[in-house]
C-alpha positions, -999 to +999 in steps of 0.1 A: +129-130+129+098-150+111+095-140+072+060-127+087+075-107+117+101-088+087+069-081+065+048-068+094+076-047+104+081-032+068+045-029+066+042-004+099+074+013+085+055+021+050+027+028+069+042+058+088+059+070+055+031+071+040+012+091+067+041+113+069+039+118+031+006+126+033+009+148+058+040+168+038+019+171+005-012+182+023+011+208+043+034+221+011+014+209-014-012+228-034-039+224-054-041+194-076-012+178-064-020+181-031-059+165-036-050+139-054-016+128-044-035+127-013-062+104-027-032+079-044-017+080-006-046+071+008-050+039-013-013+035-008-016+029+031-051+012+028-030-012+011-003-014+036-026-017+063-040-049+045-006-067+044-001-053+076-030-073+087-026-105+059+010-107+057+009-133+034-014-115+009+001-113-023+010-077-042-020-076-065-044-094-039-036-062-016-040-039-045-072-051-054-083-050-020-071-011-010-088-004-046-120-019-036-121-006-002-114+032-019-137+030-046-163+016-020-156+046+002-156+072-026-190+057-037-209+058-001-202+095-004-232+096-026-256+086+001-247+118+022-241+096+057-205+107+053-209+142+049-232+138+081-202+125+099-178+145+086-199+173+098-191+159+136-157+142+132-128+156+118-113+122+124-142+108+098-139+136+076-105+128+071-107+092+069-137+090+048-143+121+031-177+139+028-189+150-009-178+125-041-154+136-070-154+112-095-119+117-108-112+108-069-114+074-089-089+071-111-065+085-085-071+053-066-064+029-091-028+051-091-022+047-057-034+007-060-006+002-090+020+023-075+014+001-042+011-032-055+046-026-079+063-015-051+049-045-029+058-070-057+096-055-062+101-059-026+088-088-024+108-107-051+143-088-042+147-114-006+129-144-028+160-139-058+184-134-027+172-165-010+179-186-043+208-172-052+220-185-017+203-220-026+218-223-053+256-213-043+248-239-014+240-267-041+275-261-059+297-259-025+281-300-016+306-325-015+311-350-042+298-318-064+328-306-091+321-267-096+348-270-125+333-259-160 
């Protein structure tokens, strides 16, 4: 399997964690916890859904991207066209939202940070693991002494 297939298929597998995460804090969760939790989560799987999409994005690239996209969406909320469609979609309300809460914001930039960390550990665990192979390759060639 391509380097791209493995991080397409981790992305869809942290995609439907993260659903089903946000799915169990909206269900047990209450309160606070449960709102914004909810918001982190949903930057969370934006950015997923980015490297689902650019598999070769970098961590931070991603971050900055399901950020963006967030903010942008908490910020149309002041123009009322989403609470219209909320109004008729349950679908939009859910995806979009409907009324603006400011501290919806800094909730994002959680969900951005804990995403792009997590994106950047995995990412660097098979790259140290590939090396680490390279490099016991280089001292098992012929002609090579591995003696101190």
């Amino acid at each position: 399997m391509s380097a791209l297939a493995r991080m397409r298929l981790a992305a869809g597998g942290a995609a439907v964690l993260t659903v089903a995460a946000g799915l169990g804090i909206r269900a047990f969760g209450a309160g606070d916890v449960a709102k914004y939790g909810g918001d982190a989560l949903y930057t969370v799987l934006v950015h997923v859904l980015i490297v689902l999409a650019l598999p070769r994005v970098r961590p931070w690239g991603a971050a900055a991207g399901a950020l963006a996209f967030s903010c942008a969406v908490e910020l149309f909320q002041l123009t009322g066209v989403l609470a219209d469609l909320a109004g008729r979609s349950v679908v939009a309300r859910l995806v979009l939202g409907s009324t603006f809460n400011a501290p919806d914001l800094l909730w994002y930039a959680v969900g951005a940070a804990a995403a792009g960390t997590a994106h950047a550990v995995c990412v660097r665990r098979p790259a140290r693991a590939a090396s680490a192979g390279r490099g016991s390759r280089r001292r098992a060639e012929p002609g090579r002494s591995t003696a101190p």
